[in-house]
N, C-alpha and C positions, 0 to 999 in steps of 0.2 A: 621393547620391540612390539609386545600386543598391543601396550598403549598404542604405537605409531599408526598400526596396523587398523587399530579401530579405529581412531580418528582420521584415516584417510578413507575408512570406510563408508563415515558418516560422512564428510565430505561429499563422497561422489555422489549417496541415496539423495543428499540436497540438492546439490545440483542436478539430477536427473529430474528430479521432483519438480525445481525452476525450471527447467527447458520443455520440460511434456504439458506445465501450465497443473501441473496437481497440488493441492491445497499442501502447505507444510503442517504435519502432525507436531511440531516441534517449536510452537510459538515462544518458548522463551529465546530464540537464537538471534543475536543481536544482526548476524551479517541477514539471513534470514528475513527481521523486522525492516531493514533498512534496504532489501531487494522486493519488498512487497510498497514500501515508499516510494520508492524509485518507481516501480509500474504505473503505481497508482498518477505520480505526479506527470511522467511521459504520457497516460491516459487521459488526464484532465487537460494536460498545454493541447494533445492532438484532436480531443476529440469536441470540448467544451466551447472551443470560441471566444473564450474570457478574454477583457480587457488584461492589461497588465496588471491594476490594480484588485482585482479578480481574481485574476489566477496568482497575485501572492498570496490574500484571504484562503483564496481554497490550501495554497501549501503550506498555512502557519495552521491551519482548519486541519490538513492531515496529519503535521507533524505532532500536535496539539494532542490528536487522539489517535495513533495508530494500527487502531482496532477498524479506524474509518476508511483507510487505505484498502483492507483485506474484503470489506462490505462492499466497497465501492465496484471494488472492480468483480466481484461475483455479481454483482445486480445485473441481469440480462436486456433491460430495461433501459436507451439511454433517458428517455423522461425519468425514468425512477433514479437510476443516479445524478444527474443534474437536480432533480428536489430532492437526495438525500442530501448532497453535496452543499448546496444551499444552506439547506436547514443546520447544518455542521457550522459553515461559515457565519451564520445570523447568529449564532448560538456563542462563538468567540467575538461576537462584536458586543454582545452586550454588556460583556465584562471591559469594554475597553476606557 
């Protein structure tokens, strides 16, 4: 029952955390890594302009590195994410 009890606890600290827009202390959390992807990718389709072919680059570019999701969308900058965003993207093309 404590187990139950904590992990509905931790639950809700996450999701409050997602809803107020505050950084998660808890980056190993898989649902967690995959609601900062999700931001990240609804931020680049809305705000970027990318062709189609572009805006797959950037989601194969964030899935590729996860840690770029979290950067991305902290950068307060759109020129600065649009050239980190980039740089991510040129950086999987050249293994291709």
């Amino acid at each position: 029952m404590v187990t139950v009890a904590n992990s509905v606890e931790t639950a809700i600290d996450s999701l409050r955390d997602i809803v107020s827009g505050k950084p998660s202390t808890d980056q190993s959390s898989p649902h967690l890594e995959a609601t900062m992807l999700t931001q990240a990718i609804k931020a680049i389709e809305r705000d970027e302009g990318f062709s189609d072919n572009e805006l797959m680059d950037a989601v194969l570019a964030i899935e590729n590195n996860p840690k770029c999701a979290e950067t991305y969308l902290s950068l307060g900058s759109k020129g600065t994410r649009t050239l980190y965003l980039r740089h991510h993207m040129g950086e999987l093309k050249k293994y291709d």
